[in-house]
C-alpha positions, -999 to +999 in steps of 0.1 A: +713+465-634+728+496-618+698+519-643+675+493-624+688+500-587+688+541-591+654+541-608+640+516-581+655+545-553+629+570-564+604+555-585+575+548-564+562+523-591+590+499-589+589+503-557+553+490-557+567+463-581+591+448-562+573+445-532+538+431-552+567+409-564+578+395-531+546+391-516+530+371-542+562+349-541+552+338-508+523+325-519+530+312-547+558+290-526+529+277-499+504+274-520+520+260-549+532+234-533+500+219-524+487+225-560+519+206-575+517+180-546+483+171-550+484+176-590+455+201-595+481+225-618+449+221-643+428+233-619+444+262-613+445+267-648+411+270-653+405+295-625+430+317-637+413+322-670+383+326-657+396+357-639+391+375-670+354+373-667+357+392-634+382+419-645+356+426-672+328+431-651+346+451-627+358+479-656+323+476-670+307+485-633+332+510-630+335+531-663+302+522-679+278+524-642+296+543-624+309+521-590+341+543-587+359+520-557+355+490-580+390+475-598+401+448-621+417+434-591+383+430-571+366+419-598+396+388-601+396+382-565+355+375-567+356+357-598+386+336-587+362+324-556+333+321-577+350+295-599+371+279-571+335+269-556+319+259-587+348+235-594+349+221-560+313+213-550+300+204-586+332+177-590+324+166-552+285+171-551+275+156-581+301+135-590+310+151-624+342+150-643+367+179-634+381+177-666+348+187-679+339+213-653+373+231-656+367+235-695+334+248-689+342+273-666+376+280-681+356+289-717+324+306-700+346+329-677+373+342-708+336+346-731+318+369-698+350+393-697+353+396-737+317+405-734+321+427-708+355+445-722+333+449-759+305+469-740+332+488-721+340+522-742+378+527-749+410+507-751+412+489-716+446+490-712+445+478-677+428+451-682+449+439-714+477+441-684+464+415-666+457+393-693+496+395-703+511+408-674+526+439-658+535+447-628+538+483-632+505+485-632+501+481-592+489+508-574+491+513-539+453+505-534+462+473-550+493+467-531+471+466-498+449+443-511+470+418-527+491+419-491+454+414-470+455+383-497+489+369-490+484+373-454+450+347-455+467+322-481+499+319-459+476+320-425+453+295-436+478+275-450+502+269-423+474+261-399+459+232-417+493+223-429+485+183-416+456+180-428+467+189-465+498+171-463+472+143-459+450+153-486+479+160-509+493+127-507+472+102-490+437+107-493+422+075-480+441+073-452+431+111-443+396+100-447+409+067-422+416+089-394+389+116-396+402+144-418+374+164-437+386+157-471+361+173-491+361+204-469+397+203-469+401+200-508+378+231-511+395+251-488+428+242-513+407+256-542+397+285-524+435+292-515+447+285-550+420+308-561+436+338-540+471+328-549+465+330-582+448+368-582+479+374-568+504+358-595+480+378-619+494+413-609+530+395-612+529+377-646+493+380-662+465+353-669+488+338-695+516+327-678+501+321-639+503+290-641+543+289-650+550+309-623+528+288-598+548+253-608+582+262-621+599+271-587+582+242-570+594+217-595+628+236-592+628+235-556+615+198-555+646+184-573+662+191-539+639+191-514+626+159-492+602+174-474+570+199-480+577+225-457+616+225-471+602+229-507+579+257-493+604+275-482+629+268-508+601+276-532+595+309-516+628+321-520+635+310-556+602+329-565+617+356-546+644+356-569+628+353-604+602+381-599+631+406-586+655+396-614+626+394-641+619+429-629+656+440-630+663+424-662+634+438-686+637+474-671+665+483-693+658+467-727+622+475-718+607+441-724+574+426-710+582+416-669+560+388-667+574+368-697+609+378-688+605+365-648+588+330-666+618+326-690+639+328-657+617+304-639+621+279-668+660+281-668+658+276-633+640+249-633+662+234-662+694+240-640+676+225-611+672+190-633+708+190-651+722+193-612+701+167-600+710+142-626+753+149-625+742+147-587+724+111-591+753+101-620+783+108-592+766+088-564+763+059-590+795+059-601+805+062-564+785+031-555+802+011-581+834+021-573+830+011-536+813-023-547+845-031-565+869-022-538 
């Protein structure tokens, strides 16, 4: 840890780490809230692989034709978007199963960026970064970005906090008093699109979606209300992607994996607290019955 905290002082990498860290945590608390509340974790799921497909067009652009200002990072953000709306108006418009929809775009977007990364001469190391994680990789140009990102998600978010917590649990009685469900549910997609870009840079394709529900579920066992959970959620992610970072600098192990082995941990103290917790106020309640 100490290695960590003197290496972090001058090491404008970390530095870039930490903070790509803390801003995709909060995020990942907002945004995965909703996802977890209104159960579209699958969903998610599906848009985060098909990220690949736009990383591998972006490299291609870039090293093959030339467009210089292009990165994996834009290509994610587009394709994200892309596959957000696809899910959203083909599952509302025409009434098809989102099971169905989220395979196919989950397959076709991984099969476009393997395509893309064969035509691309060389080992594309950064890409290969996204796909397993690794936050080192975040370059200030990034770091502006992924901040311009977190700044919508959180803004958006908060303002149509109402009609979500409608949508999220009750979605006929949001229709009862006038809320825009559909419109709503897509602008949720098109959030959980952008948070996941971001979780990208922190953990990699792979484990996205760990990092998107394990502090929520943590956070959950403890929480009553949304905007508690939020926050709580927030802060716990907070925590794993600083420690995750602190933790594999030393032994040099893989960031992302590391942060998500945290998460899980946390979540499984979260759930052996919460049932002693629920086991003491039982034997409580008997006890006072009898007296």
């Amino acid at each position: 840890m100490a290695e960590f905290i003197q290496a972090l002082r001058v090491a404008p990498l970390l530095q870039y780490a930490l903070l790509t860290g803390l801003l995709a945590s909060v995020a990942c608390g907002v945004v995965g809230t909703y996802v977890v509340a209104r159960r579209i974790t699958y969903v998610a799921g599906g848009i985060a692989h098909c990220v690949l497909g736009g990383m591998g067009a972006a490299v291609y652009l870039r090293d093959v034709q030339g467009v210089t200002w292009l990165s994996p990072l834009h290509g994610a953000t587009a394709a994200a978007l892309l596959a957000a709306g696809i899910i959203g108006i083909v599952s509302l418009r025409f009434r098809q199963r989102e099971d169905t929809i989220i395979s196919a775009v989950w397959a076709t977007g991984m099969a476009v960026g393997v395509i893309f990364i064969a035509r691309t001469p060389g080992y594309q190391q950064d890409v290969m970064s996204y796909l397993f994680g690794n936050i080192l990789m975040v370059s200030g140009e990034d770091l502006w970005l992924i901040a311009a990102l977190d700044l919508v998600v959180v803004v958006v978010a908060a303002a149509f906090y109402r009609p979500f917590l409608a949508l999220c649990f009750d979605e006929e009685f949001a229709r009862t008093r006038g809320v825009r469900v559909e419109a709503f549910y897509l602008l949720l997609l098109v959030l959980t699109a952008l948070t996941v870009v971001l979780l990208v840079t922190v953990v990699g394709i792979v484990l996205v979606i760990a990092l998107l529900t394990l502090p929520v579920a943590a956070a959950g066992q403890f929480a009553r209300r949304l905007w508690v959970m939020m926050l709580l959620a927030t802060l716990l992610s907070m925590l794993l992607t600083s420690a995750g970072l602190a933790v594999s600098y030393a032994p040099d192990l893989p960031t992302g994996a590391v942060t998500i082995v945290l998460a899980a941990a946390a979540y499984g103290l979260a759930i052996s607290a919460k049932g002693i917790t629920r086991r003491m106020r039982r034997q409580r309640t008997r006890k006072a019955a009898v007296v």
